[in-house]
N, C-alpha and C positions, 0 to 999 in steps of 0.2 A: 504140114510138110516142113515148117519153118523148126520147129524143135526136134523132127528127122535131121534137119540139115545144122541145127546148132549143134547137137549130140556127134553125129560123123564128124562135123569140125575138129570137135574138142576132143576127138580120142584120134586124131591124125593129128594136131598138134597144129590145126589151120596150116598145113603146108598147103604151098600154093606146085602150078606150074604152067609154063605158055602154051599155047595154040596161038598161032601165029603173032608172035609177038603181044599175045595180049594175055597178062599173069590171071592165072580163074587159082579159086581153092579147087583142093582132090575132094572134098568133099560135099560141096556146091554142083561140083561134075556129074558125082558118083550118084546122088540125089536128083538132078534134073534127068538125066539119062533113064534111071528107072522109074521116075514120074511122068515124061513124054512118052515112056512106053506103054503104061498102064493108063492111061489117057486116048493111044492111040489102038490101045485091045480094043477098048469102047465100042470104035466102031465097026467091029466084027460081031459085038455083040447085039442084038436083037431088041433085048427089052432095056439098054443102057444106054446112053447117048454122049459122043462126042460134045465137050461145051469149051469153049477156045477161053473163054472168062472163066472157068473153073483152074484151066491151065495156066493161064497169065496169075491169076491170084497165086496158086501155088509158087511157080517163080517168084514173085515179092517176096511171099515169106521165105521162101529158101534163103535169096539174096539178103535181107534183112539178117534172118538169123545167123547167115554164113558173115556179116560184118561184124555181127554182136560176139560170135566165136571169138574174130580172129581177133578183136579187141580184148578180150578176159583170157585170149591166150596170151599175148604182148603183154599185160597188166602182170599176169603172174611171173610172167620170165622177168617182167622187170624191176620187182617186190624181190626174187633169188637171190642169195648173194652166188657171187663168183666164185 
């Protein structure tokens, strides 16, 4: 999921935005939201099982790679000239 959420980074431009006062990326968002959900089908399903350390690992790497975005995005804007 981390290079899901590096890739959505880098094609939003690592924009960010608040939920209450607390700046997230749109693409860290957009990524956790459809991985909580498909984490949380699991436990509708029979032969699949909900695993809370399968989801927590996912969020690291999101988060991780949603920092490594937003840095190779700042690095290129800052390589541009004006």
């Amino acid at each position: 999921m981390g290079l899901l959420s590096l890739l959505v980074n880098l094609s939003l431009g690592a924009k960010r935005f608040n939920v209450l006062s607390v700046p997230l990326l749109k693409g860290n968002f957009i990524v956790i939201a459809a991985v909580t959900l498909e984490e949380l089908s699991q436990l509708l399903l029979k032969h699949w099982g909900f695993d809370l350390l399968d989801l927590s690992c996912d969020y690291l790497g999101i988060i991780a790679f949603g920092v490594l975005a937003e840095h190779l995005v700042r690095r290129q804007q800052a390589t541009q000239p004006q």
